[in-house]
N, C-alpha and C positions, 0 to 999 in steps of 0.2 A: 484208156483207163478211166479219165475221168468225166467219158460220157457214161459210162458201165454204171458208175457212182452215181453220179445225178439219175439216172434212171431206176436204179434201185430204191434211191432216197426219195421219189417222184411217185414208184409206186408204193411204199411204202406207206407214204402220207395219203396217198390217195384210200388204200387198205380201208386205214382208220378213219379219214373221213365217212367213208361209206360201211362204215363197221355197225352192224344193227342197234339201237341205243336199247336199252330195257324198257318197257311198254312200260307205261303210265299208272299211278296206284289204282286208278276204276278207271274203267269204262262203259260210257251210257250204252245202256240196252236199249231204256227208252223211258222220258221223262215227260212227256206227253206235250209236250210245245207245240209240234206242228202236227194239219189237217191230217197225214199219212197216219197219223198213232190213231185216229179212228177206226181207218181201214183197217188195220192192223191184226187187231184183234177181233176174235170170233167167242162166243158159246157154248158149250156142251152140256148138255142134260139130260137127267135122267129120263127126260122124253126117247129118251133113244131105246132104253128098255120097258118103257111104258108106263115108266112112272111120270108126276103130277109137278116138279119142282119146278120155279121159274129162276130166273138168273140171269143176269146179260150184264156187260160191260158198256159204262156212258159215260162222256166228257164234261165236266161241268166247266164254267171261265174263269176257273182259276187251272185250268191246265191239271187236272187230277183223272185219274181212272177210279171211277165211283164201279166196284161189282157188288150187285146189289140185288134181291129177289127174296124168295120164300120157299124154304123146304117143305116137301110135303111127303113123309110117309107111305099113303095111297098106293097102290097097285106096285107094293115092291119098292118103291122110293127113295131117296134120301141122300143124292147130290147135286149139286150144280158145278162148274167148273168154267171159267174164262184160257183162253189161250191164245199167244200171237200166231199167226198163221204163219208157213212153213220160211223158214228162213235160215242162214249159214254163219254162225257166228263161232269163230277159232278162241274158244277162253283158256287155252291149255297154258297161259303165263300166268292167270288167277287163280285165288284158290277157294273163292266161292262166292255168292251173289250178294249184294249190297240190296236191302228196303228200306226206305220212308215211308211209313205205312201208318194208317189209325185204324184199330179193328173195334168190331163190339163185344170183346170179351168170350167170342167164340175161336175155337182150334180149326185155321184153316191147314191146307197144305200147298207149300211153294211147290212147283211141277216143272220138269225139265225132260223136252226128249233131246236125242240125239240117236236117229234110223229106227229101226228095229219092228216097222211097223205101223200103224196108228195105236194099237191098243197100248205097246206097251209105252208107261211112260215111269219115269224118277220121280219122285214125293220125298220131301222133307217137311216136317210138322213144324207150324209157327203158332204160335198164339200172341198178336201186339194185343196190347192193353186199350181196354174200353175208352173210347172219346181221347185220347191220347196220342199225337203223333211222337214215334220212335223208329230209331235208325236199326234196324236188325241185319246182321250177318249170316248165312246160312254157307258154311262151309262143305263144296264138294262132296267132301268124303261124307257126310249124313246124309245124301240122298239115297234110296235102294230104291232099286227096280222092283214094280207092279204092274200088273196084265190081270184088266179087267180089275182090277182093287184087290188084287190075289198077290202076296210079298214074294219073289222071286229072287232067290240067293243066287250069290257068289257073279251079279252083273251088274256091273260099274259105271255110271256117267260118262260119255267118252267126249269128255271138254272141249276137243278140239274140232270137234262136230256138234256144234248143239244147234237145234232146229226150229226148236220153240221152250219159251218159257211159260204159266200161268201157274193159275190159284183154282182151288176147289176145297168146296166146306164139304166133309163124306163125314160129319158127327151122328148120324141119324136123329138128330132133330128136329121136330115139327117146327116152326115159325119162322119169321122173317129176318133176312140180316143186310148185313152193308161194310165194306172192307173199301177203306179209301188209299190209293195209292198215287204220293207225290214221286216218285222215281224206282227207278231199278238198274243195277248199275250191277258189273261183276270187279271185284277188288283185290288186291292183293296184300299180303299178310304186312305189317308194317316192316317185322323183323327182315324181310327178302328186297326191302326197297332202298336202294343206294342211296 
């Protein structure tokens, strides 16, 4: 009987030890530290439908992702877009994405896939403030799915698959811009954190 007990109370204890803890309030996506956040990320542009727009993501030494180019109108034109390339990250305990960002006073959009494709991807609109670093939250549920930059209802972010994150300026503006980014982090709401 009283091996019964200590074996109950043994695993018992063990349960709880090994009982999952609650993830942490953020989690780095990626804060650009190390050589890998170069690789990391890739380009897209409107060169791909033949338009004229330049854009590309770069490291400066202060460990920041500088994306940074020139829209151009020309042959149909008028986005550029950065993105980390294909990867597997489970955010389904978050409930949406953390930035430290300094923008120049233009409306980008934060971008999240998760499968479905290459074309299609999630957009949430940010605008950070000109010459000004700011922490923005961009919750989940504001992303809606786009194909080809066409808004596609009633299909939802699937958090628990997400593939890549990036940014793209689609204001159809002519001229040049610059979006500095010291981190990106997904976080959770404070009210859900023990």
């Amino acid at each position: 009987m009283n091996t019964i007990i200590f074996n109950s109370l043994f695993l018992l204890a063990a349960g709880n030890l090994f009982a999952q803890a609650d993830p942490p309030p953020t989690k780095t996506l990626d804060d650009f530290q190390t050589k890998q956040s170069a690789d990391r990320w890739m380009s897209v542009n409107d060169g791909v439908m033949g338009g004229l727009s330049q854009g590309k993501p770069s490291f400066d030494t202060s460990s920041k992702l500088l994306f940074k180019g020139a829209i151009s109108l020309e042959n149909n034109g008028g986005f550029s877009s950065i993105r980390t390339r294909r990867t597997n990250w489970d955010l389904s305990d978050y409930h949406g994405i953390e930035l430290r960002v300094k923008g120049d006073g233009r409306m980008y959009y934060l971008t999240a896939r998760s499968g479905g494709g290459r074309m299609l991807a999630f957009w949430s609109p940010i605008q950070p403030p000109k010459d000004e670093w700011t922490v923005i939250r961009v919750p989940f549920d504001t992303f809606y799915a786009t194909y080809f930059g066409k808004k596609i209802p009633a299909l939802n972010l699937n958090t628990q698959k997400v593939s890549s994150v990036g940014f793209m300026l689609y204001d159809k503006k002519d001229g040049a811009f610059a979006l500095e980014v010291d981190s990106i982090k997904a976080y959770r709401d404070e009210a859900s954190v023990k």
